[in-house]
C-alpha positions, 0 to 999 in steps of 0.5 A: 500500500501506498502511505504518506505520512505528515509529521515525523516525530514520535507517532510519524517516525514510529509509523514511518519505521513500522510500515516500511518493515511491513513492506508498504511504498512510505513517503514522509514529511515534517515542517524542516522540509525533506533534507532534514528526513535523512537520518529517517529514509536512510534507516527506513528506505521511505522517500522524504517528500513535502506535506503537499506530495504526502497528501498525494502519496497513494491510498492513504495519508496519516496527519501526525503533527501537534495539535496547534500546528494544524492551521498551519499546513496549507489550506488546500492540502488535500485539493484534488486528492481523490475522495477515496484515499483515508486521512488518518487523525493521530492528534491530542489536544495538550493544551497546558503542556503544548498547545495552548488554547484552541477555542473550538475543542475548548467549546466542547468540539471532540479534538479530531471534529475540529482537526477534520474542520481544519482539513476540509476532509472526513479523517479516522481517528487512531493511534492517538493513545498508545506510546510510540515505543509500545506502538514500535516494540509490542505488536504481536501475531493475530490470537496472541493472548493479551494482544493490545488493541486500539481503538479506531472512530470515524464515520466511513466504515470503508475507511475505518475497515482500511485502518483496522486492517493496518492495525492488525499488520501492525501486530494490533487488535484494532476495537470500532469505537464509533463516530468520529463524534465519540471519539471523545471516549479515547482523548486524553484523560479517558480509560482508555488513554495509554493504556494497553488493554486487550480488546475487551478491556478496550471496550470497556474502558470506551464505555467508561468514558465521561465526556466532560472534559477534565480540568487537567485537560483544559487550557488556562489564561497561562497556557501553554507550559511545556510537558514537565511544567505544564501550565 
């Protein structure tokens, strides 16, 4: 398969590494520009292209930037890219650590509504909750017992089945985890966030979930700080 990736950091990078041992065609951008992807495509065998060629990489695109940095990719991103090919969401809204204040998650907007608003484009959420080294080193074959699984939340079930099938390659359960407008149930401060259940206690912990955001994770007139002093 055909993958582009958007942003090369933890997630990206993690993503970038695991896809190409899988054998599938990467192409990877970040906001440096591709010279600085060296280091990655040396390692990887993935081409180092910009955010424009990424979205027109193939069938299918994974955004995996900062929350804050979403306006900034360019407004037709994904003009003429066909209807068909899936946009993955990997984002977290961090506004005391990292973001600062975005109003329109603050207003009650679930984190990937407003980045597929952003994009102009239907995105799927996932790979949002579990730690890029858990995500590197942990996959395991179909069937193990205590597999980890991930939850996975759009509106496209064409689009979701791609995903879910990605994340089994990736050594995944992969757990539906409904619309994109309950993807609230795997944002930060949920059940389930960084937590490696299998797929039941996935399930689970979704159907655990409180909508109200937690005070921990709104921002506040100080915002943002930085991850060891958040703010």
């Amino acid at each position: 398969m055909k993958i582009g990736i958007i942003g090369a950091g933890q997630i990206g990078g993690t993503l970038t590494r695991r896809f190409t041992q899988l054998g599938h065609d990467v192409s990877v951008a970040n906001s440096r520009g591709p010279a600085s992807l060296a280091g990655l495509v040396k390692e990887t065998g993935a081409k180092a292209v910009t955010a424009a060629e990424a979205a027109r990489a193939g069938e299918v695109v994974v955004v995996t930037i900062p929350q804050a940095k979403i306006p900034d990719l360019p407004k037709d991103l994904f003009q003429g890219v066909a209807p068909e090919v899936v946009v993955i969401d990997t984002g977290n809204y961090y506004p005391r650590e990292r973001d600062g204040r975005i109003q329109g998650i603050e207003d009650g907007l679930t984190e990937s509504k407003w980045v597929e608003q952003q994009l102009g484009r239907p995105v799927i959420k996932a790979f949002n909750n579990i730690y890029a080294k858990h995500l590197l080193e942990r996959g395991r074959p179909a069937g193990t017992p205590g597999r980890i699984a991930l939850p996975v939340a759009g509106d496209d079930a064409r689009a979701k089945k791609v995903v879910l099938k990605l994340i089994d390659e990736l050594g995944f359960d992969g757990v539906d985890a409904g619309t994109l407008e309950e993807s609230w149930r795997q944002q930060p401060g949920t059940p389930v966030y960084t937590r490696n259940f299998d797929a039941a206690g996935v399930q689970r912990a979704l159907g655990e979930a409180k909508k109200e955001r937690t005070p921990q994770w709104r921002a506040t007139e100080q915002s943002p700080g930085s991850f060891a002093k958040p703010a």
